[in-house]
C-alpha positions in Angstrom: 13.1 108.9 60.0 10.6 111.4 58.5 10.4 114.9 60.3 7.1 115.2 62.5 5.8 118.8 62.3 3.9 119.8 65.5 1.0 122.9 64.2 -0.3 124.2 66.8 -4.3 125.4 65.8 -5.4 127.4 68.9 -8.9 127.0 66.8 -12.3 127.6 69.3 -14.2 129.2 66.3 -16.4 125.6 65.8 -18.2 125.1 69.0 -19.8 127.7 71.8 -17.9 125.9 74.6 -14.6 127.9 75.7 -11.2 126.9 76.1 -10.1 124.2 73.1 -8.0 127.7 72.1 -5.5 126.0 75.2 -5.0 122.8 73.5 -2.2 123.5 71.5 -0.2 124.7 74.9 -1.9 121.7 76.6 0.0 119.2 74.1 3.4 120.6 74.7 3.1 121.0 78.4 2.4 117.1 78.7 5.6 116.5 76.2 4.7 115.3 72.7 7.9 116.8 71.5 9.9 115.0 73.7 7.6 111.8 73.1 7.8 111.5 69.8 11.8 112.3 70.3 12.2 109.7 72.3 11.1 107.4 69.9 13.8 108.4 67.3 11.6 111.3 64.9 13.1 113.9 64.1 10.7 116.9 65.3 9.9 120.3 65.1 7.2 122.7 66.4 6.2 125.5 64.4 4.5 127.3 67.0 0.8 128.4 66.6 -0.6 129.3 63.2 -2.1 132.7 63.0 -5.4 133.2 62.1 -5.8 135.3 58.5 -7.7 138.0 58.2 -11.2 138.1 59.1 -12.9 137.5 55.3 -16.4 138.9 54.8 -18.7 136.0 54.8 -22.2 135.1 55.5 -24.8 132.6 55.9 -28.0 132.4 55.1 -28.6 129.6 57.9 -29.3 132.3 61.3 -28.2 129.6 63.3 -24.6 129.7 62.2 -21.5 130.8 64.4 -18.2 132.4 63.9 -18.5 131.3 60.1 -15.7 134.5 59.3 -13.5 133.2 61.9 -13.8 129.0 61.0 -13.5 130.0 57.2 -10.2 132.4 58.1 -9.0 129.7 60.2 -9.3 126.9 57.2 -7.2 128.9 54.4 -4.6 129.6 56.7 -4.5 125.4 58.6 -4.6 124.0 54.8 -1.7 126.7 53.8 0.3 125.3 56.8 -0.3 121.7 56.6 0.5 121.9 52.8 4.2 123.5 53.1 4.8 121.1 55.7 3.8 118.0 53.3 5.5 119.9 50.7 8.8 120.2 52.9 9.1 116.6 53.2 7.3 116.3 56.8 4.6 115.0 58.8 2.4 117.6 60.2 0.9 116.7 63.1 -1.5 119.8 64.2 -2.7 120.2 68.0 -6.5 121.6 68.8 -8.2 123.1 68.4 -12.0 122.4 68.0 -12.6 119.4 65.1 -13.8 122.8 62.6 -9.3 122.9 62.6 -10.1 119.8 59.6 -11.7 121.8 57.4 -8.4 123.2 56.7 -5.9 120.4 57.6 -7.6 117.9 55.3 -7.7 120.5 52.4 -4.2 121.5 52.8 -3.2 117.7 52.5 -5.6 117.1 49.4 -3.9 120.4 47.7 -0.3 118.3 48.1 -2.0 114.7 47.4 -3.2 115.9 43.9 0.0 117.7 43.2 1.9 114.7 44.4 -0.6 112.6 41.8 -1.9 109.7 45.0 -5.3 109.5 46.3 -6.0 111.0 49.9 -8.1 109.2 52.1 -9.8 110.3 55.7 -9.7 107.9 58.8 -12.3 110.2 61.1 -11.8 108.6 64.6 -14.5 110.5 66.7 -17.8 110.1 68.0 -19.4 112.4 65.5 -20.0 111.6 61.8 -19.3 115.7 61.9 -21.3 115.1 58.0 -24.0 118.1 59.0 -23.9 121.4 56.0 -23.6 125.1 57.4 -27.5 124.8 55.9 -28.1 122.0 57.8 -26.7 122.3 61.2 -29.5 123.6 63.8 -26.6 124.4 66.3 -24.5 127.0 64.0 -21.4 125.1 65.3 -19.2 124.2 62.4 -17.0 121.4 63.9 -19.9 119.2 63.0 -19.3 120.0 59.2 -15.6 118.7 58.4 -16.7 115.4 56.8 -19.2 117.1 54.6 -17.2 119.9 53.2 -13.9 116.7 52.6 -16.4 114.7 50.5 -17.9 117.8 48.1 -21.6 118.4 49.7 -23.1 121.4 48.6 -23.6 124.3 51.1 -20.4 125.8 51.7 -20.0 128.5 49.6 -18.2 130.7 51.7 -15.5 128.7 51.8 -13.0 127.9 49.4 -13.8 125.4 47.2 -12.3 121.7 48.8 -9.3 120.7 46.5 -10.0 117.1 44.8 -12.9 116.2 47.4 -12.9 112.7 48.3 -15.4 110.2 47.2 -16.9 108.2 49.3 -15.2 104.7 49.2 -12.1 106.7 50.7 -13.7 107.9 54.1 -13.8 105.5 56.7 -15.8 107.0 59.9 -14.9 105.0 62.8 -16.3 104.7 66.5 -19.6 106.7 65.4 -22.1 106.6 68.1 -24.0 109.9 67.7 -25.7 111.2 64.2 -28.1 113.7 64.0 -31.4 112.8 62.0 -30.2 115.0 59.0 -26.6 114.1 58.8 -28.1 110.0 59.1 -30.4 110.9 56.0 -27.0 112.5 54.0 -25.1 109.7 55.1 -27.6 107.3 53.3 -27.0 108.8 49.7 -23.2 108.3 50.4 -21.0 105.0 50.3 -18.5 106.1 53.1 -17.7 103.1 55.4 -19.8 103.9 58.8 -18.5 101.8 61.4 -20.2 103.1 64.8 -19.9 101.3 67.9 -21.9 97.9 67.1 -19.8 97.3 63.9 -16.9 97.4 66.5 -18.5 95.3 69.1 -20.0 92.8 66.9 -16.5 92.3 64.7 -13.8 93.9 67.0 -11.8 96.8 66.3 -9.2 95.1 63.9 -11.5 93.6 61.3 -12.8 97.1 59.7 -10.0 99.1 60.1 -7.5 96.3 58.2 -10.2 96.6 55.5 -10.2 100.3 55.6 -5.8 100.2 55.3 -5.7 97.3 52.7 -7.7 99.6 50.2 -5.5 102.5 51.4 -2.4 100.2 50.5 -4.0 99.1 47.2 -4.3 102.6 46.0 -0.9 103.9 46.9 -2.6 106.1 49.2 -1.8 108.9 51.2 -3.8 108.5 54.9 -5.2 111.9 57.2 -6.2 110.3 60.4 -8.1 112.9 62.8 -8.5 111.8 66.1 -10.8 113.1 68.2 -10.9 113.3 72.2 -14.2 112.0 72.1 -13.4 108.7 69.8 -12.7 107.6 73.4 -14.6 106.6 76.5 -15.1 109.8 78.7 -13.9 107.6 81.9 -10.7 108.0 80.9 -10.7 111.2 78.6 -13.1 113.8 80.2 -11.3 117.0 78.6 -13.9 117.5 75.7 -16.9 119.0 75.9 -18.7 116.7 73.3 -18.6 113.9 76.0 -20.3 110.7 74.3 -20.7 107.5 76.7 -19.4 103.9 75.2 -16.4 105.2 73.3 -13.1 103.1 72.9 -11.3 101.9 76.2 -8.0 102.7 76.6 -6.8 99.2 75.0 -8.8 99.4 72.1 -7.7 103.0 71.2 -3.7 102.3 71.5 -4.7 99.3 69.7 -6.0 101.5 66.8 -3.1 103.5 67.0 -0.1 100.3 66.9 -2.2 99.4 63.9 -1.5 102.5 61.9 1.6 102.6 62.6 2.1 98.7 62.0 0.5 99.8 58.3 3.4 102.5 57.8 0.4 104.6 56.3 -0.3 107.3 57.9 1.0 110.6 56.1 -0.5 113.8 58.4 -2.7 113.6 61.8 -5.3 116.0 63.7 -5.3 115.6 67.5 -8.4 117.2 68.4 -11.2 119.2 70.3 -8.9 119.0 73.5 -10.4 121.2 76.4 -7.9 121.8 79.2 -10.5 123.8 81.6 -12.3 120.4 81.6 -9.5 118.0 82.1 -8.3 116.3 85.6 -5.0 117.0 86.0 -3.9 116.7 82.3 -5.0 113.1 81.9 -6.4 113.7 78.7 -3.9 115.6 77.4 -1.7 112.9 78.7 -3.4 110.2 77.3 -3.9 111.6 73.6 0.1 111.7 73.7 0.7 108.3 74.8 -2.3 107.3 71.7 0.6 109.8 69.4 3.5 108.0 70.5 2.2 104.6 69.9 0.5 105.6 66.6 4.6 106.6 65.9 6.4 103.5 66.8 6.2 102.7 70.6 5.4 99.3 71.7 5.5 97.4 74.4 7.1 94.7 72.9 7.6 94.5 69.1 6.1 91.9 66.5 6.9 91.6 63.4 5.0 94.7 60.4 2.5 93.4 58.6 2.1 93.9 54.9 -1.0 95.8 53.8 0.0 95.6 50.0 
């Protein structure tokens, strides 16, 4: 089996609310080594990444926070999610506020290109996180991921996105809050939007098979970032982005036995975990179990589907 590369990304640089810095610590104390072990994977933790030096950066948006710190943070994530592509792995990096994908998503478009596949983006979160550092009123860059990935204008102080991705390869799924600007953006772009009524109306399977049989088609590579709040906060309170009507616990596993079912997935977030909020570590709990079944564990197996 492939190696699975735990990063830890003690990132809190993309939001005002403390403590998503624990998360990293948070996933190993509730044993997604030993999960993901269990299961047969080969895996190896490469500790925390350290945060490069502050680079001297500015916005002309006053609203903007900790832009030095989120743009230090996103050289050094794509750095380490690239060498652990390039080493044959799959990095799997542990939050970290959802500002961690600006890097991690770059660093797996710098190997996609060199590898000569298309990348695409399965964003599983409440947020269409599709907002500019010009356009965000809050200053808090984990809403800007999506936007810097598909090549929007407006983030100058970063480096420039390797090979952004055009639309038709971003699939946004279990959106249920969009800011007025981010819903005008989204109109001018074709990236599959499929908020909460697509998935009541045609079920959680239907889109996301489409989504994977184009991924298939292309000889894709697949970057899956799953956010805490993608789910219901009944049963995941440890974010502090809390959205009502997310995915139950059923649908989310079954998201999860369906990416793995598709043999598709190449690198994974987990993401905006806040341990001072949780209960217990049922969160943290609970977006391991969603890890381990996205890596192979059933409860009773059925025969892989083809997506080809």
């Amino acid at each position: 089996m492939q190696e699975k590369i735990l990063i830890g990304a003690p990132v809190d640089s993309g939001q005002r609310q403390p403590g998503c810095l624990m998360g990293p610590a948070a996933y190993r104390v509730a044993g997604i080594a030993r999960a993901l072990a269990d299961l047969g994977h080969p895996v190896s933790d490469r500790g925390d990444v350290a945060m490069d030096p502050l680079p001297q950066v500015t916005s002309d948006n006053p609203a903007i926070d900790q832009l030095p710190q989120t743009v230090a943070w996103t050289t050094a994530l794509s750095q380490a999610v690239e060498s652990a592509l390039n080493d044959g792995g799959m990095p799997i990096t542990l939050g970290g506020d959802h500002s961690l994908a600006l890097g991690t998503v770059a660093g797996a478009a710098k190997h996609a290109a060199a590898q000569g596949r298309p990348l695409f983006l399965l964003w599983l979160d409440a947020h269409s996180d599709f907002h500019t550092p010009r356009s965000t009123t809050s200053g808090n860059l984990h809403g800007t991921p999506v936007a810097y990935i598909a090549g929007r204008d407006g983030f100058e102080a970063f480096p420039p996105f390797p090979a952004p991705l055009p639309a038709e390869r971003i699939c946004l799924f279990g959106i249920r809050s969009v800011d007025p600007a981010e819903h005008a953006a989204l109109q001018q772009h074709d990236i599959a939007i499929n908020d909460m009524r697509v998935l009541d109306e045609q079920g959680i399977v239907a889109p996301l098979r489409a989504f994977l049989s184009r991924v298939a088609e292309a000889g894709g590579m697949l970057h899956v970032s799953l956010d805490v709040d993608f789910l219901d906060p009944s049963i995941a309170p440890a974010v502090g982005t809390t959205v009502p009507g997310g995915t139950t616990f059923r649908e989310a596993h079954l998201v999860m036995e369906r990416l793995c079912d598709s043999g598709l997935v190449t690198s994974l977030d987990l993401v905006e975990l806040n341990p001072f909020l949780d209960e217990r570590g049922r969160t943290a709990k609970l977006m391991v179990d969603l890890a381990a079944s996205l890596m192979g564990r059933k409860v009773f197996d059925r025969p892989t589907r083809s997506y080809s």
